[in-house]
C-alpha positions in Angstrom: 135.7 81.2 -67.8 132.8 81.2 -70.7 134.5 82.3 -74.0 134.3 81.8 -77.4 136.1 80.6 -80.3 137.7 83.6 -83.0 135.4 81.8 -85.9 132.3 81.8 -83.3 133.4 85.7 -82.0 133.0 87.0 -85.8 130.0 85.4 -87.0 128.5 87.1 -83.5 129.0 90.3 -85.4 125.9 90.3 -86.1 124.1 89.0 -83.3 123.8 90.8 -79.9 121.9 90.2 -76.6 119.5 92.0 -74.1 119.0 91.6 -70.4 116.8 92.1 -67.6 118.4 93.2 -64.2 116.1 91.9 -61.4 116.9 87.8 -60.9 119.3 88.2 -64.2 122.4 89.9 -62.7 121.2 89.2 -59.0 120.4 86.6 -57.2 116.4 86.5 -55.8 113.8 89.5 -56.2 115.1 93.2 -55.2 111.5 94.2 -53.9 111.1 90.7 -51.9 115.1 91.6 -50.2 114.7 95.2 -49.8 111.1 94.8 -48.2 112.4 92.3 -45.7 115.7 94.4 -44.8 113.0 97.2 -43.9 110.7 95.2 -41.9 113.9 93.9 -39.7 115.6 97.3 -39.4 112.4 99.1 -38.5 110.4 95.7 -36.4 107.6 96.4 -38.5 105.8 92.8 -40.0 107.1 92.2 -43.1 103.7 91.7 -44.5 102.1 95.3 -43.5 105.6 96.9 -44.9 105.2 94.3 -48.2 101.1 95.1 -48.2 102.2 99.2 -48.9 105.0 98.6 -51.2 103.7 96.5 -53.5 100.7 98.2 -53.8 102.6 101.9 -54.9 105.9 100.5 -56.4 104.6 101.3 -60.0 104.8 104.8 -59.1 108.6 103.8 -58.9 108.5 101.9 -61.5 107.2 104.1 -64.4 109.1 107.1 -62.8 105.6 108.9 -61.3 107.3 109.2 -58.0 110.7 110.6 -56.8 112.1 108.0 -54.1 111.7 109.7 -51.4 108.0 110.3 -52.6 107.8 106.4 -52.3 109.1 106.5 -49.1 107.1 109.0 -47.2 104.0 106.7 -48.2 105.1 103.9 -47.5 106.3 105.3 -43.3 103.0 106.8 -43.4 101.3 103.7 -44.3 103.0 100.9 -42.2 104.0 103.1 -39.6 108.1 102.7 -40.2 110.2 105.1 -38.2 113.6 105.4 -40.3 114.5 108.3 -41.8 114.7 108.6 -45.9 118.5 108.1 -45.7 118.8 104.8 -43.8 116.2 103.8 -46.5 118.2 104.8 -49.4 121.4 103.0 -47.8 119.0 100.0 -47.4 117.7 99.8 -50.5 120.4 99.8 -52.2 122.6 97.5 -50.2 119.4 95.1 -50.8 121.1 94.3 -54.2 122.6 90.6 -53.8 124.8 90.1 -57.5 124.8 87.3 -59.4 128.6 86.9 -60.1 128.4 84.3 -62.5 126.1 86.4 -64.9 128.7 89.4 -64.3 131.0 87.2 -65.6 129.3 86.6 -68.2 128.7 89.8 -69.5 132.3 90.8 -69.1 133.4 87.7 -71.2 130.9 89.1 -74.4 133.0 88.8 -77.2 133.5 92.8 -78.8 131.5 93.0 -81.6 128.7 91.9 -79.7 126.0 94.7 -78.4 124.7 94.7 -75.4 121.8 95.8 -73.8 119.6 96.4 -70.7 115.7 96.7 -70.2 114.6 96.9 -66.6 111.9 97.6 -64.2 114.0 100.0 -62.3 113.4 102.4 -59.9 114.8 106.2 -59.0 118.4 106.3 -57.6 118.4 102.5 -58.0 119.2 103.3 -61.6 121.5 105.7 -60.8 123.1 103.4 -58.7 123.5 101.1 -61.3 125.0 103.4 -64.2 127.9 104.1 -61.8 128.8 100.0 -61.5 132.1 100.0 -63.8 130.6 96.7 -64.7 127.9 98.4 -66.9 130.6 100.0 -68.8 130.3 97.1 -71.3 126.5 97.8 -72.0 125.6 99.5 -75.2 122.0 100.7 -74.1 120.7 101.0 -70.7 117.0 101.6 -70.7 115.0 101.8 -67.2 111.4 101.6 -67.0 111.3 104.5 -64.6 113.4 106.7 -67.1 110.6 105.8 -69.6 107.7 105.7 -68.6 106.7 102.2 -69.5 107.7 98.8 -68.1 107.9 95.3 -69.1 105.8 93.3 -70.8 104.1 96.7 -72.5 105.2 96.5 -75.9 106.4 100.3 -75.9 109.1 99.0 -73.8 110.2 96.5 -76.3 110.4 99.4 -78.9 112.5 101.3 -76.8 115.0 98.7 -76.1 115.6 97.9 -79.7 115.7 101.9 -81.0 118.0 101.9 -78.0 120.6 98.9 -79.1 120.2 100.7 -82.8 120.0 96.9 -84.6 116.8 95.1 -85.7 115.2 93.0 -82.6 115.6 89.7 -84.6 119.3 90.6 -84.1 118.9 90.3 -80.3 118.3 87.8 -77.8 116.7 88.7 -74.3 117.6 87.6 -70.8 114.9 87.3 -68.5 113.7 85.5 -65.2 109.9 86.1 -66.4 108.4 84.0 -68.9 105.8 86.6 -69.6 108.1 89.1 -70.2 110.3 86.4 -72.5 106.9 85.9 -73.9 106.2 89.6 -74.3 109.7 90.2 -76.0 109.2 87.2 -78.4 106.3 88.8 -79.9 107.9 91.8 -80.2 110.6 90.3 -82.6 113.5 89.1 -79.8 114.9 85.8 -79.9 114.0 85.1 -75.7 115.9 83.2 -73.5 114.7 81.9 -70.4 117.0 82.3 -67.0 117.4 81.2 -63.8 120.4 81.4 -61.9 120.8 77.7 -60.4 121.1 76.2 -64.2 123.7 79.3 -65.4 126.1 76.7 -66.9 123.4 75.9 -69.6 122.0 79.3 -70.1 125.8 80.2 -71.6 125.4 77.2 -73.8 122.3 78.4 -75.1 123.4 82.5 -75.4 126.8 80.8 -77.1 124.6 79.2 -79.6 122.7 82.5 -80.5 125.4 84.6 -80.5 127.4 81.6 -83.2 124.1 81.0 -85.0 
């Protein structure tokens, strides 16, 4: 179990961390699960379903569309049979969690704040904010509640209005080095993640947070 010392807990007063969702607290891409689930359930070819979805999940993604908006293009366009409810139920169990980094999260020593900025969809983000495990988040921003996604910089300001502490207080989590990259220049501390090497990522947020 990651944990930290009482000497390392207080000096963490006044340091606090930010994550992505997508390849930070699960495991592998959403879209690339989700998109496969569909093309199996419905025998459409994973490509013609992926060729459609990727080329409207911005709508998503910036909130444009409503889910079932999504959806409804993207039958039309690969020619899917399955009505909008299998979809949703599909979606969402498309989620694959990254226990370790829940774990981690849960282990966050009090004082510390904690936030979330990710490219999140409609319902997905619903989804999410009813996870008893996001009880311990301070700020939950979603791009699609937004209107802006990662790496825009207006994303970056909303995060840190939204964890209400400067952003060279806060590290971010992320699977992407453009959007590490992207929150670097926009005052974060970033930290670089990918699930098969979680044991050091700890070291490293354990570091920040006793820095």
């Amino acid at each position: 179990m990651w944990a930290m010392t009482g000497q390392a807990a207080g000096r963490a007063a006044g340091r606090h961390v930010a994550f992505d969702w997508g390849g930070v607290f699960t495991i592998g891409t959403f879209d690339g699960r989700s998109t496969g689930n569909v093309a199996e359930r419905s025998g459409v070819a994973v490509e013609r379903v992926r060729e459609s979805y990727f080329r409207h999940v911005r709508q998503l993604e910036v909130g444009a569309w409503t889910l079932p908006q999504f959806w409804e293009t993207l039958q039309a366009e690969a020619g899917i049979n399955l009505p909008y409810a299998d979809f949703e139920a599909l979606y969402l169990g498309s989620i694959h969690d990254n226990a370790p980094m829940y774990a981690t999260l849960a282990a966050l020593p009090p004082g510390v704040r904690v936030g979330l900025l990710s490219n999140n969809y409609p319902v997905v983000s619903d989804h999410l904010r009813r996870d008893p495990r996001f009880g311990r988040f301070d700020a939950l921003v979603f791009s699609n509640e937004i209107g802006h996604k990662k790496p825009a910089p207006e994303a970056f300001a909303r995060l840190e209005e939204a964890m209400g502490v400067g952003a060279a207080q806060v590290a971010f989590v992320d699977d992407v080095q453009e959007n590490i990259d992207a929150a670097q220049a926009a005052g974060f501390h970033g930290l670089l993640y990918h699930h098969d090497h979680h044991a050091e990522f700890e070291e490293r947020l354990r570091a920040w947070l006793a820095g």
